[in-house]
C-alpha positions as CSV (number, residue, x, y, z in Angstrom):
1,X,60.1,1.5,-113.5
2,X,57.6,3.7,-114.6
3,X,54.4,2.7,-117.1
4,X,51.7,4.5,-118.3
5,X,48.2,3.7,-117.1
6,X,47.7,2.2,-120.7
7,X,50.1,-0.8,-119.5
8,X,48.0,-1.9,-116.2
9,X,45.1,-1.7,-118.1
10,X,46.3,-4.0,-120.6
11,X,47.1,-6.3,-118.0
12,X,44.1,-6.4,-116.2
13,X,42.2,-7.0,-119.8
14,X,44.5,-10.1,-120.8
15,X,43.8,-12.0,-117.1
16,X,40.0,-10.9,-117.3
17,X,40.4,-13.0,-120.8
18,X,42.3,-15.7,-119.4
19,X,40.2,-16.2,-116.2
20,X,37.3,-16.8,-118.9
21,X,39.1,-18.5,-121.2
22,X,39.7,-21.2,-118.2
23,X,36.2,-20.7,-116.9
24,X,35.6,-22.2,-120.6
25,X,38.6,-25.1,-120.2
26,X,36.8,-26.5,-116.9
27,X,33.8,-26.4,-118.4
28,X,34.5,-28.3,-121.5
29,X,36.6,-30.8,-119.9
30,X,35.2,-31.3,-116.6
31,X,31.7,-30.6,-116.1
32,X,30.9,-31.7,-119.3
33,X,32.5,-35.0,-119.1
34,X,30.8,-35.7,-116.2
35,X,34.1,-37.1,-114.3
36,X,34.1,-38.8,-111.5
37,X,33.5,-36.9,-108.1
38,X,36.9,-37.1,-107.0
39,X,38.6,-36.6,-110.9
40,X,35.9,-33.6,-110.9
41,X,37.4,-32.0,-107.6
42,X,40.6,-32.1,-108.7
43,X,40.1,-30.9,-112.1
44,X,38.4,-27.8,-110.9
45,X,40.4,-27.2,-108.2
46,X,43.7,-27.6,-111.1
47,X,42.0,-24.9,-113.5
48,X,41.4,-22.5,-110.4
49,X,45.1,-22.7,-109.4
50,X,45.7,-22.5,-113.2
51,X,44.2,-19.5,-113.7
52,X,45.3,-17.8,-110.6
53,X,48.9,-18.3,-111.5
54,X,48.6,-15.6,-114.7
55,X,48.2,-12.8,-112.5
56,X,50.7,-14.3,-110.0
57,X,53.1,-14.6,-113.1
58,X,52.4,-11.2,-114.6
59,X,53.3,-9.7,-111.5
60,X,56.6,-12.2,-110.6
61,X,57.9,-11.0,-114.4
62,X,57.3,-7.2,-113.6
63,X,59.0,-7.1,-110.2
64,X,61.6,-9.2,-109.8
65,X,64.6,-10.1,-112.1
66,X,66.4,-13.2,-110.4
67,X,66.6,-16.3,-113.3
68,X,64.7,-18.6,-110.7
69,X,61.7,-16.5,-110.9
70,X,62.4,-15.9,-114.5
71,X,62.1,-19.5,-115.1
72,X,58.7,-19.6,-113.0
73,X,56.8,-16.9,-115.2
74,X,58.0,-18.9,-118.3
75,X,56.7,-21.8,-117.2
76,X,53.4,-20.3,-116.9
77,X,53.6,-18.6,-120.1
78,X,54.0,-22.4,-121.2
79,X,50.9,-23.1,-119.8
80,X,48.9,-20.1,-121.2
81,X,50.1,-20.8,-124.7
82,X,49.1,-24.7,-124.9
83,X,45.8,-23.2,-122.7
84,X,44.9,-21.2,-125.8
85,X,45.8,-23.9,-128.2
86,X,44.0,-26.5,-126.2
87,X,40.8,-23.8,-126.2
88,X,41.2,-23.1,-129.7
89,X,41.0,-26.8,-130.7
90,X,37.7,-27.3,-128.2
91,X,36.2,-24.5,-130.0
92,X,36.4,-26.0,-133.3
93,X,35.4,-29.7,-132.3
94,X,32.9,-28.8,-129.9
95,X,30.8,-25.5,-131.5
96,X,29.4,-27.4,-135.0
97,X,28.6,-31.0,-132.9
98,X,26.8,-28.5,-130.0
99,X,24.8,-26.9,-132.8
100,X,24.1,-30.2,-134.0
101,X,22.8,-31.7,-130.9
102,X,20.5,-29.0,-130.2
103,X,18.9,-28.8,-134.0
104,X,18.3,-32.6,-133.5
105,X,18.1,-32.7,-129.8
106,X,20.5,-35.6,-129.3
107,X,19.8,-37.6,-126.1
108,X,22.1,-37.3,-122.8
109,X,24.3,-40.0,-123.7
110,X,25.0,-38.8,-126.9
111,X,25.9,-35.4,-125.8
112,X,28.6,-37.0,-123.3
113,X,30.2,-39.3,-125.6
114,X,30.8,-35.8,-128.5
115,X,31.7,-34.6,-124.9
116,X,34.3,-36.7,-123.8
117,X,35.7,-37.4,-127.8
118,X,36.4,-34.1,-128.1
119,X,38.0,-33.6,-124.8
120,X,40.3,-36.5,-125.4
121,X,41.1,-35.3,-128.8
122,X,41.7,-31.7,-128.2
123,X,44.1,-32.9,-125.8
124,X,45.8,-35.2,-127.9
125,X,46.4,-32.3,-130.6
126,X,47.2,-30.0,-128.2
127,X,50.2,-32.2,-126.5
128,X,51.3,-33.2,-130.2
129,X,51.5,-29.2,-131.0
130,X,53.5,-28.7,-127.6
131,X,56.2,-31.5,-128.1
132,X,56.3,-30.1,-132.1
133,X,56.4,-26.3,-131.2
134,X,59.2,-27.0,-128.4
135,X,61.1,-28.5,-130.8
136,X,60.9,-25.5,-133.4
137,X,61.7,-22.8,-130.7
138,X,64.9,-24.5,-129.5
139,X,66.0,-26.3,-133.0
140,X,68.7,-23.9,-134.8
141,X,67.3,-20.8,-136.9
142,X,66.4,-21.7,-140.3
143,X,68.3,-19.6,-143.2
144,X,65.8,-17.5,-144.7
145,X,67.4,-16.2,-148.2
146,X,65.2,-13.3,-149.6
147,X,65.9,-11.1,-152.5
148,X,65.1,-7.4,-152.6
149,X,65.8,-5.2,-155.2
150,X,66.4,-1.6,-154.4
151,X,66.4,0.7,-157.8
152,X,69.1,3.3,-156.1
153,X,71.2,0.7,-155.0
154,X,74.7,1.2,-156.7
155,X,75.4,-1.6,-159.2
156,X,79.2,-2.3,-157.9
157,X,77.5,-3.3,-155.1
158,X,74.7,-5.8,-156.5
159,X,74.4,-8.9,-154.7
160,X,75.5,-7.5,-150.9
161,X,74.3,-9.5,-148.3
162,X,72.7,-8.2,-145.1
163,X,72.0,-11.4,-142.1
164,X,69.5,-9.8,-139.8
165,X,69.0,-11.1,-136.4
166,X,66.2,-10.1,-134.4
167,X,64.4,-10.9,-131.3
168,X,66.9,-13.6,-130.3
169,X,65.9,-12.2,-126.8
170,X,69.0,-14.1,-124.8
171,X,68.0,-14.7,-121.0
172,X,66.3,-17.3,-118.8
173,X,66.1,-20.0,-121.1
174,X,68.2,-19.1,-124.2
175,X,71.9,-18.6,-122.9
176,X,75.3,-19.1,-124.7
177,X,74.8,-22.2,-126.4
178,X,72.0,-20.7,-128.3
179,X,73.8,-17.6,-128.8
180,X,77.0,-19.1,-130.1
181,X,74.8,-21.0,-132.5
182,X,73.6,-18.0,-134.1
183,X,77.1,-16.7,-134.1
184,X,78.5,-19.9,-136.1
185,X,75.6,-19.5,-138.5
186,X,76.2,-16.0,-139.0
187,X,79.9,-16.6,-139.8
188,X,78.9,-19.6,-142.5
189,X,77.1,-17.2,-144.6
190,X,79.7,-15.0,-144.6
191,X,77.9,-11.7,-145.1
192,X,78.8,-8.3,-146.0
193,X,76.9,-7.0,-142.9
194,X,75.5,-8.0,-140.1
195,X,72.1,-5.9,-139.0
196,X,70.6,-7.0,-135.2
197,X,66.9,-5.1,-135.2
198,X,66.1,-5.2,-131.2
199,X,65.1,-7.2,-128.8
200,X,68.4,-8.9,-128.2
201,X,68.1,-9.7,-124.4
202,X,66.0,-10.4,-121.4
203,X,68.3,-9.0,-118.4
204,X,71.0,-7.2,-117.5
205,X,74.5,-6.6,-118.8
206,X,76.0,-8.1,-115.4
207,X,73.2,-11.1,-115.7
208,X,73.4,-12.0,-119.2
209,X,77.0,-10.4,-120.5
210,X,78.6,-14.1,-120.1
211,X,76.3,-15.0,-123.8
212,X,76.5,-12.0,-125.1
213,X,79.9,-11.5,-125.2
214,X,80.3,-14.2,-128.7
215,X,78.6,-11.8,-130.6
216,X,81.5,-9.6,-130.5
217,X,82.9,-12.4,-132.9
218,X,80.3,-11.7,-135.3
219,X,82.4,-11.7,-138.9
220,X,81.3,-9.2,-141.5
221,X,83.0,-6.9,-143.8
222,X,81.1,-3.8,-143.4
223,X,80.4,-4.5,-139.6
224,X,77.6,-5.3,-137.0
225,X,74.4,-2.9,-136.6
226,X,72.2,-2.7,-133.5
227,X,69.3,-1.0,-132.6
228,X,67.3,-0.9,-129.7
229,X,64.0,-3.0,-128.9
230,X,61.4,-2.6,-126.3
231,X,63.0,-5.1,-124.4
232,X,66.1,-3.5,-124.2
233,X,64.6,-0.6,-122.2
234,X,63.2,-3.2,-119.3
235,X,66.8,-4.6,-119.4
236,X,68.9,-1.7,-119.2
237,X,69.3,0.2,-122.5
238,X,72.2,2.7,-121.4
239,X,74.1,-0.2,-120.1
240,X,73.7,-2.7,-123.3
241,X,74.4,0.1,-125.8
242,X,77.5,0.3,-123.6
243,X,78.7,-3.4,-123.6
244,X,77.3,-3.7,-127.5
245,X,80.0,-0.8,-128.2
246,X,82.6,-2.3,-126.4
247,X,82.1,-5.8,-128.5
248,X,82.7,-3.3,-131.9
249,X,79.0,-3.7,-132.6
250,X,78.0,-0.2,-133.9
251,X,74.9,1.4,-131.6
252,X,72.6,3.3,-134.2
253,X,70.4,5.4,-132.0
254,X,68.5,7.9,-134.5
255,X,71.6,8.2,-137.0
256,X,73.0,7.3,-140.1
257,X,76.4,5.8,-141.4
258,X,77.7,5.3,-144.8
259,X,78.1,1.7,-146.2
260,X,80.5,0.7,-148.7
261,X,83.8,2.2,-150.5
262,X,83.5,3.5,-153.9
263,X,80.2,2.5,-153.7
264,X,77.8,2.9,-151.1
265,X,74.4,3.4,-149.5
266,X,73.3,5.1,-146.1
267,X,72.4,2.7,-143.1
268,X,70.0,4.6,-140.5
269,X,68.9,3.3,-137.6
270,X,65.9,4.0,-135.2
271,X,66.1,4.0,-130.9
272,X,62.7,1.7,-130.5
273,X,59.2,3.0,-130.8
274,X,57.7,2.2,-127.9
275,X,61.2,1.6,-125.4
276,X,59.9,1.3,-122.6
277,X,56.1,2.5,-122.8
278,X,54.2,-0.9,-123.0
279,X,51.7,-1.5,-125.7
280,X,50.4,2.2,-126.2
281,X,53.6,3.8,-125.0
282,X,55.7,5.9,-127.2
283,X,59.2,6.4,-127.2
284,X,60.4,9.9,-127.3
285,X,64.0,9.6,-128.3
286,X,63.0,7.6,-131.4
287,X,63.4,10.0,-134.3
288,X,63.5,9.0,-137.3
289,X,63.6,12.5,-138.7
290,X,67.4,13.0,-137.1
291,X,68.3,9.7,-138.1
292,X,67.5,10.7,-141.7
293,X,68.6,14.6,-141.7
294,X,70.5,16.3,-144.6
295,X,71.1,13.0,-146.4
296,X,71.5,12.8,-150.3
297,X,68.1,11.3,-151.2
298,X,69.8,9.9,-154.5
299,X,71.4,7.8,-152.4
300,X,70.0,4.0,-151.5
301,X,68.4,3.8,-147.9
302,X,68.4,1.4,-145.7
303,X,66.9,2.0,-141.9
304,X,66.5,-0.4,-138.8
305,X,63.9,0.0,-136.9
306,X,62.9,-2.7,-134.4
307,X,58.7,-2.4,-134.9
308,X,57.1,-2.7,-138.3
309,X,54.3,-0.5,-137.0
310,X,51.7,0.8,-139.7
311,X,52.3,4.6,-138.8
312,X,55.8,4.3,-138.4
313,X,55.9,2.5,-142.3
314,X,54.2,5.3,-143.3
315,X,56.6,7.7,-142.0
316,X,59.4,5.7,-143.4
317,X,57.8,6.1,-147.0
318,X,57.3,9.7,-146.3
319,X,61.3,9.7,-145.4
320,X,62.1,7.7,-149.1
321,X,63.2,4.9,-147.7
322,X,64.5,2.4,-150.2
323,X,64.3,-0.9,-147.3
324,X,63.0,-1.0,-143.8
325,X,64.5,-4.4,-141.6
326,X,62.0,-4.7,-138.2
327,X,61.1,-7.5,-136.3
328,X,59.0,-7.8,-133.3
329,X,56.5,-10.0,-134.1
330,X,57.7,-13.2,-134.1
331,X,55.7,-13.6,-137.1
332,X,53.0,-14.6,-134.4
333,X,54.7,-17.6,-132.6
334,X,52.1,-19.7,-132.4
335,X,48.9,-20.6,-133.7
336,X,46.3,-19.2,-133.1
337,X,47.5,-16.2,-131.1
338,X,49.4,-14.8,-134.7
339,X,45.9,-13.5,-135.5
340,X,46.1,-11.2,-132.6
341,X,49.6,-10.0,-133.7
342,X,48.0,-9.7,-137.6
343,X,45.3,-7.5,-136.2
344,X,48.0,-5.3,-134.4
345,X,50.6,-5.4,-137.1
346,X,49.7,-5.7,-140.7
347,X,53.1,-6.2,-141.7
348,X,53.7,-9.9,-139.9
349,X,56.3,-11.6,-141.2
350,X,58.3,-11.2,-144.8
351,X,58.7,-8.8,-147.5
352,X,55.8,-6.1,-148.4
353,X,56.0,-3.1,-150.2
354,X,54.3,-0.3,-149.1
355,X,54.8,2.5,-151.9
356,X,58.3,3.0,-152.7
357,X,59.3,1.6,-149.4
358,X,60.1,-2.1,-149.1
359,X,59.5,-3.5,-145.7
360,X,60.8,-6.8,-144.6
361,X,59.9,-8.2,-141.0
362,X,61.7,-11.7,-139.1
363,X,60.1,-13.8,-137.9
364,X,62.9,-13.6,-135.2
365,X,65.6,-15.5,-133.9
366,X,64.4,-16.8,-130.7
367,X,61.5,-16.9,-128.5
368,X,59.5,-14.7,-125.8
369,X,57.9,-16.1,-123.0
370,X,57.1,-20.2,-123.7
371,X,59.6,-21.8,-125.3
372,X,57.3,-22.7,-128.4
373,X,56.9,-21.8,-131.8
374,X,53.9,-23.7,-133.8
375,X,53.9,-22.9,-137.4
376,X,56.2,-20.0,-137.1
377,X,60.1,-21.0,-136.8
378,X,63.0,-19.1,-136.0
379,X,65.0,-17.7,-138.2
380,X,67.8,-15.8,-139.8
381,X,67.4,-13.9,-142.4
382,X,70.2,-13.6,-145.5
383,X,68.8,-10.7,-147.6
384,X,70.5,-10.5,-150.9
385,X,70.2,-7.0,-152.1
386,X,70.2,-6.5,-155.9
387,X,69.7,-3.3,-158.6
């Protein structure tokens, strides 16, 4: 699989920052709880290990694709999210008593017992998240109903209902129980269509087909929408647009389709952004400028695109269109690491508008990497669109 150079690089930044960020961990809750010499040994020797395994699991996820070692890099990934949790909690309960204790120069014992209490607190909060944000990730996707009004939208067909799916990403963890959930769910709100913005699976066809096969029972009356994620491109792209097709799920890579009888509006979708580029990869068969071609610009718009990326918004209002449906995101997943997702992607989670354009972005379905979500839930998402 080829990456750019831009990839690796990335890598080798986020274990630099994770090798500190546990360099910080052992610090905090070793050394400065002046354990015992044996507790100390093993503590130190635990956060080595610890942060040796994020290289170890970076590399396990990029070569090889058997579910075993799948399983192994989530279970890091586990680890690194309750690690930044637990460090994000010792940063707020340790930096204000630290500056404290050195404007009033508290004695040795007094340092230890701030020390230890916020050691044993952090720790505390940071199992309490774990147990809540693994229950989140794997309970069913809330129903989120959101309203948009488009002012082209024809009013015979006020009140259609779009259920968006995205980032469900079926494979190690999430398998056909979960997807047959979301199926079920689906059905219930019976809607008029059913849009799937990317990021659907983890694997390959011949790995993951088993699950993937309910959504060809996916119930709508104008049909079921796909378009490609980033993840699709590590998984096999050519292969899932195949077996997506042959469940009667409609493939839209860079074109357009009519929606409706009498009355209609155009559906576009986008190939992914990035496919299979990494972070500061582009994707050269996304085109949004075929997908939008020769159409009627009187006509209601809506487009799929799987990444609610600032330039690509701005090319979307440049194109007129009425509503963009992304995901990507996951809203964040977790607290705190949804203000490094902010800073990348203004557009999070929810509705914005952006000009003309309205721009709604899931939260998503399922879950990348640990099995948590902490203050961001899964979701699907009912959009009632309205004149």
């Amino acid at each position: 699989m080829n990456r750019p150079l831009s990839f690796f690089l990335f890598i080798i930044a986020a274990v630099a920052v994770i090798a500190l960020m546990h360099r910080a961990l052992w610090g905090w809750l070793v050394r400065d709880t002046k354990l015992p010499a044996r507790a100390h040994r093993i503590g130190t020797l635990t956060f080595i290990g610890l942060a040796l395994l994020a290289p170890v699991g970076w590399g396990v996820l990029l070569l090889v694709r058997t579910r075993p070692a799948q399983l192994f890099t989530v279970g890091i990934f586990t680890w690194l999210a309750l690690a930044l949790v637990l460090f994000s909690v010792l940063v707020v309960l340790r930096v204000p008593p630290s500056v404290v204790a050195r404007v009033k120069q508290f004695d040795p014992a007094r340092r230890l017992f701030l020390s230890r209490a916020a050691a044993g607190t952090a720790t505390l909060v940071t199992a309490g998240a774990g147990v809540s944000g693994v229950k989140s990730a794997t309970d069913a996707p809330i129903i989120n109903e959101v309203p948009v009004r488009l002012a082209r939208l024809p009013k015979a067909l006020s009140g259609f209902t779009i259920a968006q799916i995205s980032d469900l990403h079926v494979g190690p963890t999430i398998r056909e129980r979960e997807v047959l959930r979301v199926v079920d769910a689906i059905n219930a709100l019976k809607p008029d269509l059913v849009a799937i913005t990317g990021d659907l699976v983890d694997g390959s066809v011949e790995q993951l087909g088993f699950a993937t096969q309910h959504l060809g029972n996916l119930k709508a009356r104008f049909g079921t929408y796909f378009v490609t994620g980033n993840h699709e491109y590590y998984s096999g792209v050519d292969d899932w647009k195949t077996e997506l097709t042959r469940l009667g799920i409609t493939v839209l890579g860079n074109s357009r389709v009519s929606i409706g009888d009498a009355a209609s509006f155009d559906l576009a979708g986008v190939d992914d952004y990035a496919g299979a580029g990494g972070p500061a990869g582009t994707n050269a068969s996304s085109d949004l400028g075929t997908a939008v071609e020769g159409r009627d610009p009187e006509r209601a718009l809506v487009l799929l695109a799987h990444q609610p990326r600032r330039d690509f918004v701005a090319s979307a209002v440049k194109a007129q269109v009425d509503l963009q449906l992304s995901g990507h995101t996951h809203g964040g997943q977790l607290m705190p690491f949804n203000l490094v997702v902010g800073a990348m992607f203004p557009y999070l989670a929810g509705l914005y508008a952006v000009d003309a354009t309205q721009v709604f972005v899931s939260r998503g379905t399922g879950y990348w990497g640990p099995p948590l979500r902490i203050g961001y839930p899964p979701e699907i998402s009912k959009l009632v669109l309205t004149t």
